[in-house]
CHARMM internal coordinates of N, CA and C (Angstrom, degrees):
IC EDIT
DIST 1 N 1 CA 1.4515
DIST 1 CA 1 C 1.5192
ANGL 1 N 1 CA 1 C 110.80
DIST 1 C 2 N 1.2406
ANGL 1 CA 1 C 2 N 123.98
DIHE 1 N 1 CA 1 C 2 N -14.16
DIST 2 N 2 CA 1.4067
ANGL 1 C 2 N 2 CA 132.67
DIHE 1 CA 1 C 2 N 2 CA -149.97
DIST 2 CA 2 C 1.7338
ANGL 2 N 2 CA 2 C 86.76
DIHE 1 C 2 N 2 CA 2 C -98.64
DIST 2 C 3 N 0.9207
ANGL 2 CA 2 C 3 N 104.51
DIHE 2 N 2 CA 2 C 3 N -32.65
DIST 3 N 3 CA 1.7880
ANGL 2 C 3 N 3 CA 103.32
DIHE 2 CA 2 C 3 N 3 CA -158.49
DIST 3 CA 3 C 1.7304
ANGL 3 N 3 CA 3 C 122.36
DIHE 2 C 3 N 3 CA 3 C -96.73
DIST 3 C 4 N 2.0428
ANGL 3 CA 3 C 4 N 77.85
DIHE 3 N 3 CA 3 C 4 N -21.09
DIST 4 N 4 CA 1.7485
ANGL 3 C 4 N 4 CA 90.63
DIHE 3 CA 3 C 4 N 4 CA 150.44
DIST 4 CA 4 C 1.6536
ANGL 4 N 4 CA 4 C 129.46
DIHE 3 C 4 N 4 CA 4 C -68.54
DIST 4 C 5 N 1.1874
ANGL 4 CA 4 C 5 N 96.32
DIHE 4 N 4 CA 4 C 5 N -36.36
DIST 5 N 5 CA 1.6599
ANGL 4 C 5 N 5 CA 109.17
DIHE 4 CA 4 C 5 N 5 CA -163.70
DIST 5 CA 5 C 1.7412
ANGL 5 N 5 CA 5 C 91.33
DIHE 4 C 5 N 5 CA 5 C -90.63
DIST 5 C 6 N 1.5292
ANGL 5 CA 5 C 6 N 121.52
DIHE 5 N 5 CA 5 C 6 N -9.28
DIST 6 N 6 CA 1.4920
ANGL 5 C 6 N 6 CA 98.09
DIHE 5 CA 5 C 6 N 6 CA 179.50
DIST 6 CA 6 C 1.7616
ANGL 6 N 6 CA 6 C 106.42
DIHE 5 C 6 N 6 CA 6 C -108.26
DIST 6 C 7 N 1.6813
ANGL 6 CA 6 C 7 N 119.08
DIHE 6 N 6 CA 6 C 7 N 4.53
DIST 7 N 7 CA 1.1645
ANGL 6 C 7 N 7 CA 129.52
DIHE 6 CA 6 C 7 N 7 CA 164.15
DIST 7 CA 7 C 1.5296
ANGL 7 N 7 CA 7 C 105.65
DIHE 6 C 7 N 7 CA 7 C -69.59
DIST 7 C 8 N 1.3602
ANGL 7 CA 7 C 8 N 109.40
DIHE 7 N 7 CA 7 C 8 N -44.34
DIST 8 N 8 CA 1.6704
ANGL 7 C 8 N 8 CA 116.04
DIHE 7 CA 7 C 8 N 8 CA -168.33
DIST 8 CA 8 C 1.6430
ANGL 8 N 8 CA 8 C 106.18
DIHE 7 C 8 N 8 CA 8 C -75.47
DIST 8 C 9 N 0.8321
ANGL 8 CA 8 C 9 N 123.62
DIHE 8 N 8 CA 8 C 9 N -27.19
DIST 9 N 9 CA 1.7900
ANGL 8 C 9 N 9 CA 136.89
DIHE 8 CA 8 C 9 N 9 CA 162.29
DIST 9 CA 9 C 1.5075
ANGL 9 N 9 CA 9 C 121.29
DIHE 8 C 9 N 9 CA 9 C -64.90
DIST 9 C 10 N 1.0491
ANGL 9 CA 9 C 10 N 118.47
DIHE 9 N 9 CA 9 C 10 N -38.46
DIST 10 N 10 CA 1.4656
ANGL 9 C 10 N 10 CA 146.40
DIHE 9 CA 9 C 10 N 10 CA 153.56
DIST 10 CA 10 C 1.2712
ANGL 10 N 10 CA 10 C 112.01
DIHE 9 C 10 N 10 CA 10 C -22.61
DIST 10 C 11 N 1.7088
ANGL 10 CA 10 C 11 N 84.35
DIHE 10 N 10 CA 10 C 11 N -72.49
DIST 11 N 11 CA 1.9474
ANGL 10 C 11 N 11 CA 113.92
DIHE 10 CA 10 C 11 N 11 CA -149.35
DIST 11 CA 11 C 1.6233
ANGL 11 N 11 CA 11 C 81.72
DIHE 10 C 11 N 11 CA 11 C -78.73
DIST 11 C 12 N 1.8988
ANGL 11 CA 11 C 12 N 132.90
DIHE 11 N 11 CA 11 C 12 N -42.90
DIST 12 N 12 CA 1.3709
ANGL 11 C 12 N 12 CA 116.69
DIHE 11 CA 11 C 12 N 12 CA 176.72
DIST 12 CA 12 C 1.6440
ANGL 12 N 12 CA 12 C 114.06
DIHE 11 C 12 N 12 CA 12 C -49.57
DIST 12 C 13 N 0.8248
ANGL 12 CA 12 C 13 N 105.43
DIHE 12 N 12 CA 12 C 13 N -43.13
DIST 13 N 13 CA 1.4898
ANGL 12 C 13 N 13 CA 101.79
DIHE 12 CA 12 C 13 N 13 CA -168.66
DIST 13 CA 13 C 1.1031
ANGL 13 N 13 CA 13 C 109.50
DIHE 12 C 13 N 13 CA 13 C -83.31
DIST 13 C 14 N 1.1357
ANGL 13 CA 13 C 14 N 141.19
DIHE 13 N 13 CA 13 C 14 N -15.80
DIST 14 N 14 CA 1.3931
ANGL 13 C 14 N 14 CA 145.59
DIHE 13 CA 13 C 14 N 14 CA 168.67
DIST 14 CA 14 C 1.6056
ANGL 14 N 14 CA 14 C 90.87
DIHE 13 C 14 N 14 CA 14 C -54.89
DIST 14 C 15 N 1.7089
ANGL 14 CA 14 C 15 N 119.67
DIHE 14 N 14 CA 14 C 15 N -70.74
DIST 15 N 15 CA 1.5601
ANGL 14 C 15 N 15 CA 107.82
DIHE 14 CA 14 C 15 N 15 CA -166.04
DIST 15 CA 15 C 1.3570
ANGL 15 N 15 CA 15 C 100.29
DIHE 14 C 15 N 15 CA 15 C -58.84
DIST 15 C 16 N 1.3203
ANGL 15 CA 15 C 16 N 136.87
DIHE 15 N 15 CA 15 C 16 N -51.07
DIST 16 N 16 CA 1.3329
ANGL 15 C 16 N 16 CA 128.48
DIHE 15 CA 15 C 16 N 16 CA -150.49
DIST 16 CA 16 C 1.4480
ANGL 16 N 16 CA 16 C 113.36
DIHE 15 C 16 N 16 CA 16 C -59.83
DIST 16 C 17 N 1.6985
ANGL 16 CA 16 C 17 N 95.40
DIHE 16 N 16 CA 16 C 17 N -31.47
DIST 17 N 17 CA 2.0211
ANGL 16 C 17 N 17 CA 86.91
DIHE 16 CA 16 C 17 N 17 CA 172.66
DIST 17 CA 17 C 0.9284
ANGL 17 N 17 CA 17 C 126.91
DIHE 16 C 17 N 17 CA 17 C -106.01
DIST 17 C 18 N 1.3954
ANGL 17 CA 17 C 18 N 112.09
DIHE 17 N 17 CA 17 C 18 N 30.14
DIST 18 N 18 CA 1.9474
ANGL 17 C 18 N 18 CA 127.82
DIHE 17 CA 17 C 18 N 18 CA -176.88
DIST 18 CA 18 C 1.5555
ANGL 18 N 18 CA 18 C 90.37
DIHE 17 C 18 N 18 CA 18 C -126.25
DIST 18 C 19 N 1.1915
ANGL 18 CA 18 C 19 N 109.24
DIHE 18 N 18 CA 18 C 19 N -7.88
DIST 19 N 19 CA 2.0202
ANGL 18 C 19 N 19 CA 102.76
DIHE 18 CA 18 C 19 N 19 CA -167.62
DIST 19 CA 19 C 1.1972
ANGL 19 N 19 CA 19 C 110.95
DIHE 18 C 19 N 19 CA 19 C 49.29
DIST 19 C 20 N 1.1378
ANGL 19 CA 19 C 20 N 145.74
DIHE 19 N 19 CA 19 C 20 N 45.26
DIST 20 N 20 CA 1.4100
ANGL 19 C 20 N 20 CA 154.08
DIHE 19 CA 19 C 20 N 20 CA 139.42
DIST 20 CA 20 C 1.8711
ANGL 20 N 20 CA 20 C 98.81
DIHE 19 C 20 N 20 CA 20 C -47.74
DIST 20 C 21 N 1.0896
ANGL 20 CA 20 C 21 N 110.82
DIHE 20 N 20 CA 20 C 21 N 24.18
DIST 21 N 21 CA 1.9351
ANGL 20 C 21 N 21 CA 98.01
DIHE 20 CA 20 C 21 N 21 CA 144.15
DIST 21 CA 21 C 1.1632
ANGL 21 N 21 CA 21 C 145.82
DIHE 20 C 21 N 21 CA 21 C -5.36
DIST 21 C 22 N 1.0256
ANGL 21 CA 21 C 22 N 117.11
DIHE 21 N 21 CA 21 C 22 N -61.09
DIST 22 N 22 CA 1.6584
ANGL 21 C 22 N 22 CA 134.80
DIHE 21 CA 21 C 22 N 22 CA 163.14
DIST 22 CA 22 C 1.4151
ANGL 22 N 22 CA 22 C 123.74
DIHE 21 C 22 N 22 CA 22 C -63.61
DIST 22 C 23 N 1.1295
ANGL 22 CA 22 C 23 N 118.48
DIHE 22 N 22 CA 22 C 23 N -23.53
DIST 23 N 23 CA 1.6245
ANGL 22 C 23 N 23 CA 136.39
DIHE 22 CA 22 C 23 N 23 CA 164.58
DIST 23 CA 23 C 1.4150
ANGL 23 N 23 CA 23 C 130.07
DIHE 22 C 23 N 23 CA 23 C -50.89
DIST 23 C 24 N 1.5764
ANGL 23 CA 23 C 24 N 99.28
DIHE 23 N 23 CA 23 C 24 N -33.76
DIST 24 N 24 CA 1.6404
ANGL 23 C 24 N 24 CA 120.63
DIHE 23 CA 23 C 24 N 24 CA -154.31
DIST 24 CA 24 C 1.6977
ANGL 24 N 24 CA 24 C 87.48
DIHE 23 C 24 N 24 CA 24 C -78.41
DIST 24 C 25 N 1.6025
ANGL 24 CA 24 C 25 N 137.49
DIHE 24 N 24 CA 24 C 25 N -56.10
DIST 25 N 25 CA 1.1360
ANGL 24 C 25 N 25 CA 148.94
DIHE 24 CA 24 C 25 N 25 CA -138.49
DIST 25 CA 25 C 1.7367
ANGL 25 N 25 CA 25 C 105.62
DIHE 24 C 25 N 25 CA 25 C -92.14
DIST 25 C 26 N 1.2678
ANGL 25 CA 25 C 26 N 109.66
DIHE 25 N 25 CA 25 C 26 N -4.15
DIST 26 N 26 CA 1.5205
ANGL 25 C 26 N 26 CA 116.14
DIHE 25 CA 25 C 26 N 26 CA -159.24
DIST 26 CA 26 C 1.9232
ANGL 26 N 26 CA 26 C 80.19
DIHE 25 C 26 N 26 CA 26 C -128.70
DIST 26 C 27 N 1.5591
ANGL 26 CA 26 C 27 N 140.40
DIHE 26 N 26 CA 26 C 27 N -29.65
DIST 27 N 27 CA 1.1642
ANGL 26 C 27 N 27 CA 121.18
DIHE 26 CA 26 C 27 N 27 CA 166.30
DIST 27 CA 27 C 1.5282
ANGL 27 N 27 CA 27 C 110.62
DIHE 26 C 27 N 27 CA 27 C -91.43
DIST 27 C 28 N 1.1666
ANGL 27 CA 27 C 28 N 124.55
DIHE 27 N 27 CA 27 C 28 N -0.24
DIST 28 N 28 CA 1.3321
ANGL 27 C 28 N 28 CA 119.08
DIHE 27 CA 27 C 28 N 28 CA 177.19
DIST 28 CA 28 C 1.5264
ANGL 28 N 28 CA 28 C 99.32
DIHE 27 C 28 N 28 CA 28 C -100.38
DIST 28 C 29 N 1.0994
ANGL 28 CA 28 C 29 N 148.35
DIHE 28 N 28 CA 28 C 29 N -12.02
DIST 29 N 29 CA 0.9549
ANGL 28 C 29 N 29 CA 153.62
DIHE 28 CA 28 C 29 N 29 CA 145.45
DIST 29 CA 29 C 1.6682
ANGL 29 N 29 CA 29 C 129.13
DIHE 28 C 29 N 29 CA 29 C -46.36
DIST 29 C 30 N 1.3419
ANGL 29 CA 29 C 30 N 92.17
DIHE 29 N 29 CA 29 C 30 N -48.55
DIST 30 N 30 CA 1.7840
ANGL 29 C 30 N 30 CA 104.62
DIHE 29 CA 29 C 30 N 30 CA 175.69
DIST 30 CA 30 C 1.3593
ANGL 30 N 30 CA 30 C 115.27
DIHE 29 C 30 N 30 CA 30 C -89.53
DIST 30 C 31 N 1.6498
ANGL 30 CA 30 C 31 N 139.91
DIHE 30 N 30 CA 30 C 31 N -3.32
DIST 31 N 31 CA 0.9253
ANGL 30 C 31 N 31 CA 164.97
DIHE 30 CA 30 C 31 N 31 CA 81.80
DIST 31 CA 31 C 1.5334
ANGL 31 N 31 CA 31 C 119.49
DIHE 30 C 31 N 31 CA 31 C 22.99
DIST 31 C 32 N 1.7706
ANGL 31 CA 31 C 32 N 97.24
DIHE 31 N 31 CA 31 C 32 N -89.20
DIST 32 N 32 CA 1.4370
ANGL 31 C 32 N 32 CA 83.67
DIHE 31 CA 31 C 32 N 32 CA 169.21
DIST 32 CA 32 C 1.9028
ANGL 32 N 32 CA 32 C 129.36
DIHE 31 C 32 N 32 CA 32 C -74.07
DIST 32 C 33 N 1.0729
ANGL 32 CA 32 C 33 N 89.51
DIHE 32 N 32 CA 32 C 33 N -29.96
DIST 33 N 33 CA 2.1220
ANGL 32 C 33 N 33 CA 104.99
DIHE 32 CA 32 C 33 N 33 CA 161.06
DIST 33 CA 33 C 1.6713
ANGL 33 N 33 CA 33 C 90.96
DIHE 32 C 33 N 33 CA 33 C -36.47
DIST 33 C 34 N 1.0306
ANGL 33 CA 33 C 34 N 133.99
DIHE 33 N 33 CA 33 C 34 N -89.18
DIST 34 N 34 CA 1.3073
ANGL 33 C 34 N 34 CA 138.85
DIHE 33 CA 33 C 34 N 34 CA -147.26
DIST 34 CA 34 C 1.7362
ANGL 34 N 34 CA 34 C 104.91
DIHE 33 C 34 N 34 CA 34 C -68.61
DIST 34 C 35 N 1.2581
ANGL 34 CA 34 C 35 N 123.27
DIHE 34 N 34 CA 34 C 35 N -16.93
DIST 35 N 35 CA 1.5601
ANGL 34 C 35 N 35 CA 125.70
DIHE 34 CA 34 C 35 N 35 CA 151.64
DIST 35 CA 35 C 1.0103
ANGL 35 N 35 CA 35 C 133.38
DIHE 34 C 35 N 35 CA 35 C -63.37
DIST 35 C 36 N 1.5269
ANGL 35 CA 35 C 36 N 115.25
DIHE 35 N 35 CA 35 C 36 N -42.93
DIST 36 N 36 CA 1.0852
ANGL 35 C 36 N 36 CA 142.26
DIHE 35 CA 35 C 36 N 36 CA 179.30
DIST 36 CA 36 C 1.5105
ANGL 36 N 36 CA 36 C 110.37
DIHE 35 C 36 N 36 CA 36 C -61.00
DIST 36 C 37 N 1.6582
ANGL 36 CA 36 C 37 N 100.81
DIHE 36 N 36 CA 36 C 37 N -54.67
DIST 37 N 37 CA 2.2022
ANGL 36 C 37 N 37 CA 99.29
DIHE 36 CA 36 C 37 N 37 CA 173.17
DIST 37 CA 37 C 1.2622
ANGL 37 N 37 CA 37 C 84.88
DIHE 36 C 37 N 37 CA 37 C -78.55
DIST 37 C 38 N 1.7148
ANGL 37 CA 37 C 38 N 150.09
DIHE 37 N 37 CA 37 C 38 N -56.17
DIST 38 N 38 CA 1.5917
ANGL 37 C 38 N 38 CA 108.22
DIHE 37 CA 37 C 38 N 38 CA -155.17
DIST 38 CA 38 C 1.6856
ANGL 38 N 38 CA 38 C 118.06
DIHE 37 C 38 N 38 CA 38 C -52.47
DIST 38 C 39 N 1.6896
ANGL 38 CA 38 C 39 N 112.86
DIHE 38 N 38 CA 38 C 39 N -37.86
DIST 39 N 39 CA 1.3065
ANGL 38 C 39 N 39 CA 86.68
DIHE 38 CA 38 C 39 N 39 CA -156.14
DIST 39 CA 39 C 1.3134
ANGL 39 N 39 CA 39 C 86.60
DIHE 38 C 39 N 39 CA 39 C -108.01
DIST 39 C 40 N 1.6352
ANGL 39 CA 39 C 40 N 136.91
DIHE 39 N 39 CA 39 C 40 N 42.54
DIST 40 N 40 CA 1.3941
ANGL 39 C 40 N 40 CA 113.58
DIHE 39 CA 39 C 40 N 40 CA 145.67
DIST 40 CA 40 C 1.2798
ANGL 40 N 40 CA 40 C 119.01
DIHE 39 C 40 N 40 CA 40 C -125.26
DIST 40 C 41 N 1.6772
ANGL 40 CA 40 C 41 N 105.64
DIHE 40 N 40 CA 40 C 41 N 33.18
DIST 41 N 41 CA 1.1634
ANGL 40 C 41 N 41 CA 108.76
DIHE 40 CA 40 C 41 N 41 CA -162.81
DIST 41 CA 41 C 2.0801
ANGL 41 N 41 CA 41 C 109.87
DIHE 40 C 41 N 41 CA 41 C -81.96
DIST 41 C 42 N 1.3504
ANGL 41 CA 41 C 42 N 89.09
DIHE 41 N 41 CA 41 C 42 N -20.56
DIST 42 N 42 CA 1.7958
ANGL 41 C 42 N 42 CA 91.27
DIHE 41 CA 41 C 42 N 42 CA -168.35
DIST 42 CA 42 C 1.8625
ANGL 42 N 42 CA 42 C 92.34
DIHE 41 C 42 N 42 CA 42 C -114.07
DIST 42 C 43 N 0.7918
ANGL 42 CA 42 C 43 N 132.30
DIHE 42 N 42 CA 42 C 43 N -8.79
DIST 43 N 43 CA 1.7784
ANGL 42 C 43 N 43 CA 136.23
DIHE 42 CA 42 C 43 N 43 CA -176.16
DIST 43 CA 43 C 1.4160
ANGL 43 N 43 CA 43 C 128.07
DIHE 42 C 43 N 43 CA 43 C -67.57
DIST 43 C 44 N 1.2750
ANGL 43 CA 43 C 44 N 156.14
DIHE 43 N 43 CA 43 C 44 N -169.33
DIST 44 N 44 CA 0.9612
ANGL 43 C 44 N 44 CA 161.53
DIHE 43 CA 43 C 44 N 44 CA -142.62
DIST 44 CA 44 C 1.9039
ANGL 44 N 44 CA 44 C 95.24
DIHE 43 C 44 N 44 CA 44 C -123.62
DIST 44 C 45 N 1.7355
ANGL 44 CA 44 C 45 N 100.19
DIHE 44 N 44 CA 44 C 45 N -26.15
DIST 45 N 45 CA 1.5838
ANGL 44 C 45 N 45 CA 93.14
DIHE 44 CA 44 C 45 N 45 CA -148.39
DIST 45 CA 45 C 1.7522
ANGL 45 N 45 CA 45 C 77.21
DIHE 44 C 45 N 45 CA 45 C -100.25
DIST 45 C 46 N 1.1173
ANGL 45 CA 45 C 46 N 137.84
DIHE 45 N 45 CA 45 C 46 N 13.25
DIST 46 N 46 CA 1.9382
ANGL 45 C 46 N 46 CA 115.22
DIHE 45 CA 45 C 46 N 46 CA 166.68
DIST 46 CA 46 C 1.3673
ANGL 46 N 46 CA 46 C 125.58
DIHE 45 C 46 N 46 CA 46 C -66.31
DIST 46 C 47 N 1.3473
ANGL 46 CA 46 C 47 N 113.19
DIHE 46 N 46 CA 46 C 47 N -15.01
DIST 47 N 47 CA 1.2341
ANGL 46 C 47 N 47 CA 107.00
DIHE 46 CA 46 C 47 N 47 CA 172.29
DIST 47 CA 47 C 1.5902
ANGL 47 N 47 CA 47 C 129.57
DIHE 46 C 47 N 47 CA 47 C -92.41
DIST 47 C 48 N 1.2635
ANGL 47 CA 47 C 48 N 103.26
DIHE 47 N 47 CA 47 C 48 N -10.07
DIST 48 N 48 CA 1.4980
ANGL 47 C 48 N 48 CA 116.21
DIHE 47 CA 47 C 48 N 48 CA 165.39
DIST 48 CA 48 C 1.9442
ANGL 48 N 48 CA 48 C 100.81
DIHE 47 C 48 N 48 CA 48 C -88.94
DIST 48 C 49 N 1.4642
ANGL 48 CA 48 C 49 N 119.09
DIHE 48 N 48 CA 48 C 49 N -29.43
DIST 49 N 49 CA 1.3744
ANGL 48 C 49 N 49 CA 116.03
DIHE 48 CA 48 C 49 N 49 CA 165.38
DIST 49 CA 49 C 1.0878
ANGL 49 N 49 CA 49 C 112.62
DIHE 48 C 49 N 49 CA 49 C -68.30
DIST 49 C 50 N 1.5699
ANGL 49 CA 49 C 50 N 141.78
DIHE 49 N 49 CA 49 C 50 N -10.21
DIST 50 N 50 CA 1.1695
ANGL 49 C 50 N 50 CA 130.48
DIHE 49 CA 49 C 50 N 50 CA -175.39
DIST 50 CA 50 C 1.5347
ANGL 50 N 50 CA 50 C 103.53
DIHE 49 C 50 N 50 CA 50 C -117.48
DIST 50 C 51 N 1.1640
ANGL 50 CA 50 C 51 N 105.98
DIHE 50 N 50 CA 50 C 51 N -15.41
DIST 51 N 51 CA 1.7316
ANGL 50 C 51 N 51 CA 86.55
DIHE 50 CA 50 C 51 N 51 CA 150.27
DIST 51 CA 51 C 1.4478
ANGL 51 N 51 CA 51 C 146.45
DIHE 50 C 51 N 51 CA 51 C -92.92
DIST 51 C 52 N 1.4189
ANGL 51 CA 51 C 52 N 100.83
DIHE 51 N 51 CA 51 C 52 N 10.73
DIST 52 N 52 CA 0.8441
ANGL 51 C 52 N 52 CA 99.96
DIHE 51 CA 51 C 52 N 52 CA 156.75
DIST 52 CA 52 C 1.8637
ANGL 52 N 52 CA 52 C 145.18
DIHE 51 C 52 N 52 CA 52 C -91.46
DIST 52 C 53 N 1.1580
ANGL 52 CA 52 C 53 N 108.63
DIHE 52 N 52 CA 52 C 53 N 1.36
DIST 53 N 53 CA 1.7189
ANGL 52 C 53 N 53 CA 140.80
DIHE 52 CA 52 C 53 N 53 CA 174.42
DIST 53 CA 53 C 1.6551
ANGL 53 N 53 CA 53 C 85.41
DIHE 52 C 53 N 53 CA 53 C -113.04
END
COOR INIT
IC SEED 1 N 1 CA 1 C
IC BUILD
């Protein structure tokens, strides 16, 4: 677990000292996308999640 969370620290600082700016809004995006199907994948609310795509 340790070596996941210090790849993902990495990859921040990688943009932060290249200023890759524009990056941040398009992975925080796919981020919450991929929250969004985990936790509505078995629930009451997927079918209002699937109408929306």
């Amino acid at each position: 677990m340790s070596s996941k969370l210090k790849i993902i620290r990495l990859f921040f600082t990688f943009l932060k000292e290249k200023k890759i700016y524009w990056l941040y809004p398009i992975i925080i995006t796919l981020i919450l996308l991929g929250v969004l199907i985990f936790l509505g994948e078995g629930s009451v609310l997927a079918p209002f999640i699937y109408s929306l795509f």
